[in-house]
C-alpha positions as CSV (number, residue, x, y, z in Angstrom):
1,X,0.0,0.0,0.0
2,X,1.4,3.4,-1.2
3,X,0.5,7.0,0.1
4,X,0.2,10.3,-0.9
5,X,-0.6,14.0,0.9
6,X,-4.2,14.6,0.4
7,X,-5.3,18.5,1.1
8,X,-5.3,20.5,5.0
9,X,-8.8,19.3,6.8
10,X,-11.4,22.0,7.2
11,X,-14.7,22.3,8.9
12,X,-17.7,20.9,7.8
13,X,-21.3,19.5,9.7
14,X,-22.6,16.0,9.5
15,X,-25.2,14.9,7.3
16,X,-24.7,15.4,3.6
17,X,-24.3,13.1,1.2
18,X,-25.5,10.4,3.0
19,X,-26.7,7.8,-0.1
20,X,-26.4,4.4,0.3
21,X,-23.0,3.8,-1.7
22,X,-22.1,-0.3,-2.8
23,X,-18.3,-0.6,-3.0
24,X,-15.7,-2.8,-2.7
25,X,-12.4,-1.6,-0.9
26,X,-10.1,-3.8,-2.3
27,X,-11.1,-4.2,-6.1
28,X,-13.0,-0.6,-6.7
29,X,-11.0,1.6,-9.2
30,X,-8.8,4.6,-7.8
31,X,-10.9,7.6,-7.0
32,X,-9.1,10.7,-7.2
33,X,-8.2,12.9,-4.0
34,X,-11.1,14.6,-2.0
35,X,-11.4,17.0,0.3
36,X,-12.1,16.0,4.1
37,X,-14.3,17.8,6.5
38,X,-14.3,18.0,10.6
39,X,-17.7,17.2,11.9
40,X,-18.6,20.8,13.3
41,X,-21.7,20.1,15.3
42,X,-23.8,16.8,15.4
43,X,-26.6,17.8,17.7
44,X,-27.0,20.8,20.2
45,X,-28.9,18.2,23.0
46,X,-27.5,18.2,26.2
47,X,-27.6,14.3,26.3
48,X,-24.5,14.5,23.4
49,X,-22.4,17.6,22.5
50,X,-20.7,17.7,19.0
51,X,-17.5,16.7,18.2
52,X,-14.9,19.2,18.8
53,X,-13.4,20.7,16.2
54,X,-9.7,21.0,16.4
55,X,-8.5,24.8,16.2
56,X,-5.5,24.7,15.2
57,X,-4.0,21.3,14.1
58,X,-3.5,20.5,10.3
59,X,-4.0,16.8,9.7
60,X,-2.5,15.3,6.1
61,X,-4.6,11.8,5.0
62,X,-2.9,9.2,2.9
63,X,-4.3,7.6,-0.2
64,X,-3.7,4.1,-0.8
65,X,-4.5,4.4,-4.6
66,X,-1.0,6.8,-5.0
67,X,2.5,6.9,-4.9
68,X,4.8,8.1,-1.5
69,X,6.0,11.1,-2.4
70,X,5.6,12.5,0.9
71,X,8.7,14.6,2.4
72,X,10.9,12.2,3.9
73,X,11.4,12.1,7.6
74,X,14.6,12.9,8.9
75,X,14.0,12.6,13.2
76,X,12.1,10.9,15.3
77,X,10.9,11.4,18.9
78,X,12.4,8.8,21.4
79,X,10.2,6.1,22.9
80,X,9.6,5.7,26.7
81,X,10.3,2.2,27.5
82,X,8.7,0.8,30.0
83,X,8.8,-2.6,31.7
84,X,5.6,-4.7,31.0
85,X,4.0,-5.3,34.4
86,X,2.5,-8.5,32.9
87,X,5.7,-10.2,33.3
88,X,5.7,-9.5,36.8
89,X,2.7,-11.1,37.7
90,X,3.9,-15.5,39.0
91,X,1.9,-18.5,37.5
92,X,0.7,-19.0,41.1
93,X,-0.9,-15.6,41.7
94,X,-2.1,-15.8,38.3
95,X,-4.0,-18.9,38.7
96,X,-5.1,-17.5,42.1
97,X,-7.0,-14.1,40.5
98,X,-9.1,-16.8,38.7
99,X,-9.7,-19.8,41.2
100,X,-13.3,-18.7,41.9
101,X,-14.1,-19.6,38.2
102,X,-12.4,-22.7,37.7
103,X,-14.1,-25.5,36.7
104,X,-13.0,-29.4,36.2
105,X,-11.4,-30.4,32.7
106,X,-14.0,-33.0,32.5
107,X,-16.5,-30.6,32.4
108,X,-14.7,-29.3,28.7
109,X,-14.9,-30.8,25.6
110,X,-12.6,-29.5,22.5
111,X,-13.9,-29.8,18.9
112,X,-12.2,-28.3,15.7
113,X,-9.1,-25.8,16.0
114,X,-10.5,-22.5,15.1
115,X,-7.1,-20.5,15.3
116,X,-3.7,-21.5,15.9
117,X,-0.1,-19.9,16.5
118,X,2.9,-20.6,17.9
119,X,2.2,-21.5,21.1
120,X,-1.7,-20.9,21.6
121,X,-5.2,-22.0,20.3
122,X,-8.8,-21.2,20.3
123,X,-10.9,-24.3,19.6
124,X,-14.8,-24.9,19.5
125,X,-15.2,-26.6,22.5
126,X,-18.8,-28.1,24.2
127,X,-18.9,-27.3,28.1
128,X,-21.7,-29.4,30.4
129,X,-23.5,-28.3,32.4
130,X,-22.6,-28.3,36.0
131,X,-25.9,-29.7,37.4
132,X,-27.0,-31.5,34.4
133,X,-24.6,-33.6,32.4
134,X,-27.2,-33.3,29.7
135,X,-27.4,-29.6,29.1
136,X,-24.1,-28.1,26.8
137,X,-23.4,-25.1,25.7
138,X,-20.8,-24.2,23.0
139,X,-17.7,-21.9,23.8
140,X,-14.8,-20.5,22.4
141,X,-11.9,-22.6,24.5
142,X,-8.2,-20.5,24.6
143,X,-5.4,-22.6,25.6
144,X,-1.3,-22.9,24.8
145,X,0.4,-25.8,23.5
146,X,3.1,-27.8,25.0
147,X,5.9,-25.8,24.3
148,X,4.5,-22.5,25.8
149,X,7.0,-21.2,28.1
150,X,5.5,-20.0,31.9
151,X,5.9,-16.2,31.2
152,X,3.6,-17.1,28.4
153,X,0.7,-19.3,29.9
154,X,0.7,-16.6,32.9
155,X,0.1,-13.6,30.2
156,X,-2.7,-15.6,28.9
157,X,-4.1,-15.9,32.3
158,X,-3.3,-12.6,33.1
159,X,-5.0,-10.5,30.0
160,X,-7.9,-12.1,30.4
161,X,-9.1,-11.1,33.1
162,X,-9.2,-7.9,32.0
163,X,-13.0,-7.5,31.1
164,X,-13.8,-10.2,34.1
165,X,-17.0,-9.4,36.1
166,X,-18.5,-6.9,33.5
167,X,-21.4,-7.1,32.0
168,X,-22.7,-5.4,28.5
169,X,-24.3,-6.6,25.4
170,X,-21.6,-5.7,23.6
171,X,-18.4,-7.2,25.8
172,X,-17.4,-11.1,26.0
173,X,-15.5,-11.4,29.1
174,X,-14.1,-15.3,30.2
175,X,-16.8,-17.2,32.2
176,X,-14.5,-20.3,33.5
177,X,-11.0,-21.4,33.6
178,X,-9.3,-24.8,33.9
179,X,-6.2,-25.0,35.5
180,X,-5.9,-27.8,37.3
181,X,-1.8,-29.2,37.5
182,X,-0.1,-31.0,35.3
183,X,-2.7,-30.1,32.7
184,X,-2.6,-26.8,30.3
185,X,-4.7,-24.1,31.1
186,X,-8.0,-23.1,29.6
187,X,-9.9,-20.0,29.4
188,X,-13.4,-20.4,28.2
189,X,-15.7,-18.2,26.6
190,X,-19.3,-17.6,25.5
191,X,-19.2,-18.9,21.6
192,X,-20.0,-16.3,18.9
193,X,-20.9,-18.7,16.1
194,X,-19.5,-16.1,12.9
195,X,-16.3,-16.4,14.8
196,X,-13.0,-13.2,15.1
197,X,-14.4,-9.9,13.5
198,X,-10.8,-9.7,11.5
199,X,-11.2,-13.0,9.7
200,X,-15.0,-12.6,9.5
201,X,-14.4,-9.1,7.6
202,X,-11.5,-10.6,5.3
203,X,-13.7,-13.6,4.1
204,X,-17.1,-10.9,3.4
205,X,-17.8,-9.1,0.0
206,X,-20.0,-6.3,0.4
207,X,-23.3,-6.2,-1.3
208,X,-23.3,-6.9,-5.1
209,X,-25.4,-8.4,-7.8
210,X,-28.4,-8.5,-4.5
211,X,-26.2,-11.1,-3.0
212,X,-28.2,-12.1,0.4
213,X,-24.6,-13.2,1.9
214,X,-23.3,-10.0,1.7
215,X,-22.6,-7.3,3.8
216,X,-23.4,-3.7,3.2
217,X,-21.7,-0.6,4.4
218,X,-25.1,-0.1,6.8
219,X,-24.0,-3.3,8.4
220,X,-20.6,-2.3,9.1
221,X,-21.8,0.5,10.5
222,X,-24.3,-1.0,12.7
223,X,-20.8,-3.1,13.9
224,X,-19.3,0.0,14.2
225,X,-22.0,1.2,16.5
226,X,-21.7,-2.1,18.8
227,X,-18.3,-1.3,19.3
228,X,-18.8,2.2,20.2
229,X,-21.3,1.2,22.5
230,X,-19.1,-1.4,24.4
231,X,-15.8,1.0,24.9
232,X,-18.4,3.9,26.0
233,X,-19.3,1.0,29.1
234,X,-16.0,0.8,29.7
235,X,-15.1,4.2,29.8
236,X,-17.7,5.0,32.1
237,X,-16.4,2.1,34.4
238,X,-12.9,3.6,34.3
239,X,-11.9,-0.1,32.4
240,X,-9.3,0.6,29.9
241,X,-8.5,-1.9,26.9
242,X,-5.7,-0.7,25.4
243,X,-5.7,-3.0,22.6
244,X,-8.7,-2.4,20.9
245,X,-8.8,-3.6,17.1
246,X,-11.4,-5.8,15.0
247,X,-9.1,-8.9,16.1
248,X,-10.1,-8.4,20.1
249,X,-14.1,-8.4,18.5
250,X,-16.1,-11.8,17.2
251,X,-19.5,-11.7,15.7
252,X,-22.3,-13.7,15.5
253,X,-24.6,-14.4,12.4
254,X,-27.0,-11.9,13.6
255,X,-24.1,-9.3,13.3
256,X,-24.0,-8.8,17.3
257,X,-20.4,-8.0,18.1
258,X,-18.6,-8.0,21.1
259,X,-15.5,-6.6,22.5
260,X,-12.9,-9.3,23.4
261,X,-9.6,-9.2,25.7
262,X,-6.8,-9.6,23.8
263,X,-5.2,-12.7,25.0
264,X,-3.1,-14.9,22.6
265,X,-4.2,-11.9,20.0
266,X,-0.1,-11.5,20.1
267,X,0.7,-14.9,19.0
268,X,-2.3,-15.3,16.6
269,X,-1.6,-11.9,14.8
270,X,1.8,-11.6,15.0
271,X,1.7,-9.2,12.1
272,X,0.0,-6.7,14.3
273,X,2.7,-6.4,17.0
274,X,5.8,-5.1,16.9
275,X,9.0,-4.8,19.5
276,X,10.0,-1.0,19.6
277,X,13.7,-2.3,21.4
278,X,11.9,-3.1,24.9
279,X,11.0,-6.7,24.5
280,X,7.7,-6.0,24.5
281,X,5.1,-6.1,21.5
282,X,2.5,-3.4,21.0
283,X,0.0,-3.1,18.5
284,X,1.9,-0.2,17.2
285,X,-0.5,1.1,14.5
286,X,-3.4,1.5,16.6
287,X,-1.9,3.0,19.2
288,X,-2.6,6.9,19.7
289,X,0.6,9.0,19.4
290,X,1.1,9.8,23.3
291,X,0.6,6.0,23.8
292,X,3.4,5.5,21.8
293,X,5.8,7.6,22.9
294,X,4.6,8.5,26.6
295,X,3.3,5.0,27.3
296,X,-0.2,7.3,28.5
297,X,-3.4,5.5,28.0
298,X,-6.7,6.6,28.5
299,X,-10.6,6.7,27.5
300,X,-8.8,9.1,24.5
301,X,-6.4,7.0,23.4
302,X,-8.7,4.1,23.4
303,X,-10.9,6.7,21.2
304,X,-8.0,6.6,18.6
305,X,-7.8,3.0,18.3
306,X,-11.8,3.4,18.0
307,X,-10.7,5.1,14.9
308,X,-8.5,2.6,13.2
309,X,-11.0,0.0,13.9
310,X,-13.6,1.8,12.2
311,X,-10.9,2.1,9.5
312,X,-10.7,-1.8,9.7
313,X,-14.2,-2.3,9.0
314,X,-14.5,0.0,6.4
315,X,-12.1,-2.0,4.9
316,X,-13.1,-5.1,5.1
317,X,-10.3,-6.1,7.5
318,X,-7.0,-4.5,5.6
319,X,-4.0,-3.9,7.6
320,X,-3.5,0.3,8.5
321,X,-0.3,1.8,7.9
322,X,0.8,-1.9,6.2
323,X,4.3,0.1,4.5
324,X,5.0,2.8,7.0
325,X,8.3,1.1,9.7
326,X,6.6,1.0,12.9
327,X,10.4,2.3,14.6
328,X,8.6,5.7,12.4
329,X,5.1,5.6,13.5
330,X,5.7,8.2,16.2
331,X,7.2,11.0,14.2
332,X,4.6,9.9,10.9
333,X,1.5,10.4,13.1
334,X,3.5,14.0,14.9
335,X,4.1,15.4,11.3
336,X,-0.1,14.9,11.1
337,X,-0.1,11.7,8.9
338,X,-3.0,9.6,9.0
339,X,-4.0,6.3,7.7
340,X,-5.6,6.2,3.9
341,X,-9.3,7.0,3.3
342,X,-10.6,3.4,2.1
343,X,-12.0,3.9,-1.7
344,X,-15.4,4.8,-1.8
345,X,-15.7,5.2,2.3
346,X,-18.5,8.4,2.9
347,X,-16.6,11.2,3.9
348,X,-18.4,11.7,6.8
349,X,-17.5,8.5,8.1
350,X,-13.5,9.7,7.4
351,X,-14.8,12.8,9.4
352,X,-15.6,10.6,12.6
353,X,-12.3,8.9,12.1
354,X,-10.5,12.2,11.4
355,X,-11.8,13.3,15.0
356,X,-10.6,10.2,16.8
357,X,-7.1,11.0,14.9
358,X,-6.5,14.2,16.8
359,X,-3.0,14.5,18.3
360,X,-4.4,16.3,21.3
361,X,-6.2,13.9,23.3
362,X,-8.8,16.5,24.2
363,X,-10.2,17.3,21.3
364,X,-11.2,13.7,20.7
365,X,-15.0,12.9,20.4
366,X,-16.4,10.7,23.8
367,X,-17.7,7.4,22.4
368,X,-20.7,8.2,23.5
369,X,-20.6,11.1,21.1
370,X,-19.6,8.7,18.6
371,X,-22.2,6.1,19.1
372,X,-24.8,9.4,18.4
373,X,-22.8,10.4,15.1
374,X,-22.8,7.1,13.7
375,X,-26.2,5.9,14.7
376,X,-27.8,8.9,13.1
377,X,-25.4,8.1,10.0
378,X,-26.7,4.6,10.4
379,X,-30.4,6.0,10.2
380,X,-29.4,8.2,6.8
381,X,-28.2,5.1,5.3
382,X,-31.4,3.4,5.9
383,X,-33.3,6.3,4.4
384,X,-32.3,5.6,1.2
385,X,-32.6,1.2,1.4
């Protein structure tokens, strides 16, 4: 994927040009360059204020249609490194954050292999019921192979707890663990039957020829609004991801998604993590720029990554910032580089993105502000089915 300047961002309001567009991101011919516009004002209720408009920042978008012929950078800022508090964390106290939860092995039943790296797995597994060996339920089943280290079945232990004991529509915290010794842990899930949102995107086309099995930009925005809806419940609990991305969601086949934690992600998507020197991978191209070099994470940082996913779906599951070095992500996103508008993607929806973008993490939207803005975008597209 190449890139190109596109023109200074200027100030626009939602709600024009809201058509029903049919398009394919990946096989659409090049459009040319067009102009981007800030949301200015979505609606003047109390419940929801607009999104701010940034006063003085100028923001450059990438194409992925054109050549690089941006000005090459010469500097870069230095990265904090920091030690990865994960790794502190024993086995043993590990195992002990989850005991209440832990169920017999028996109790599990593992099916086909749904994903695989290294050292971990997610199968389809069956899991009786406690009280009545008749009654099953399916599950997603994350475990580690025999050749996963300690430090590694520890980290899987460890991350996911992180959305443990909440509860929203739209999040799919762990239920039970196994970890009984001398066998390898398991964490067990709820099963979402459509499987992870990244591989579900990459294997959809969007509508065409009044294929039933497709998916239309309306439905991806519908997703999008799911996923809004989940990291505004976890703002509001003061829970923060910080590895939000389509590969953390799954979906079912009534297009309910649901926020994931991100254990194993790191081993299953290697492609999205990368070492920055410290030892420790970060999912360096959705991470918001004072993430990156302060190691500062918030509700507005998880607002940027908000922004790359909505990228992601727009997409249909592409890779962002697949040719920029991630060693020069830092000094690409301070220069005011962003990520390429996908072909044929409504510029209002670039808007929303453009807004999670900012550099200064005030003048990002709240995600409740976002699930207003896109689920009155939503209702435009439906206007014109």
């Amino acid at each position: 994927m190449c890139y190109k300047k596109l023109e200074e961002v200027k100030t626009s309001a939602l709600g024009k040009n809201t058509s029903r567009t049919i398009y394919d991101p990946v096989h659409a011919a090049p459009t040319t360059s067009t102009r981007l516009n800030w949301i200015d004002s979505i609606s003047a209720s109390s419940s929801s204020q607009g999104l701010s408009q940034p006063s003085t920042q100028t923001t450059q978008y990438l194409r992925a249609d054109t050549p690089n012929n941006a000005t090459p950078i010469t500097s870069y800022p230095t990265l904090r490194i920091e030690k990865n508090d994960l790794r502190s964390v024993t086995l043993l106290e590990a195992k002990a954050k989850v005991k209440d939860i832990a169920i017999s092995r028996e109790r599990v039943t593992l099916k086909d292999v749904l994903q695989e790296g290294t050292f971990g797995r997610i199968f389809h597994g069956i899991l009786i019921d406690e009280k009545d060996p008749n009654k099953e339920k399916q599950a997603f089943v994350k475990t580690v192979k025999d050749q996963a280290s300690e430090i590694q079945v520890t980290v899987m232990l460890t991350e996911s707890c992180k959305l443990r004991g909440l509860h929203h529509r739209n999040l799919l915290p762990m239920t039970h663990v196994c970890i009984e010794e001398g066998e390898k842990p398991m964490v067990i899930l709820p099963y979402m039957n459509w499987g992870n949102l990244t591989l579900f995107l990459q294997q959809c086309e969007l509508v065409e020829a009044n294929n039933p099995q497709a998916i239309s930009q309306q439905d991806l925005v519908h997703m999008a609004i799911q996923i809004a809806c989940g990291m505004s419940y976890l703002a509001r609990r003061e829970v923060i991801h910080k590895d939000l991305a389509a590969r953390n969601c799954v979906i079912d086949d009534t297009l309910q998604v649901k926020i994931t934690d991100n254990a194993l992600s790191r081993d299953l998507f290697p492609m999205d993590y990368h070492c920055l020197g410290d030892n420790e991978n970060r999912p360096v191209r959705w991470m918001a720029l004072e993430s990156l070099v302060n190691n500062e994470f918030s509700s507005a940082s998880e607002v940027w990554a908000f922004g790359v996913t909505l990228w992601e779906l727009m997409t249909l599951g592409q890779t962002p910032y697949v040719d920029i070095d991630p060693f020069k992500m830092a000094a690409y996103l301070k220069d005011g580089y962003r990520i390429a508008q996908p072909i044929n993607c409504p510029d209002e929806l670039l808007a929303v993105m453009a807004c999670c973008w900012a550099l200064d993490p005030e003048e990002r939207p709240k995600f409740q502000q976002l699930v207003q803005c896109l689920t009155e975008f939503h209702a435009a597209l439906g206007a014109y089915v």
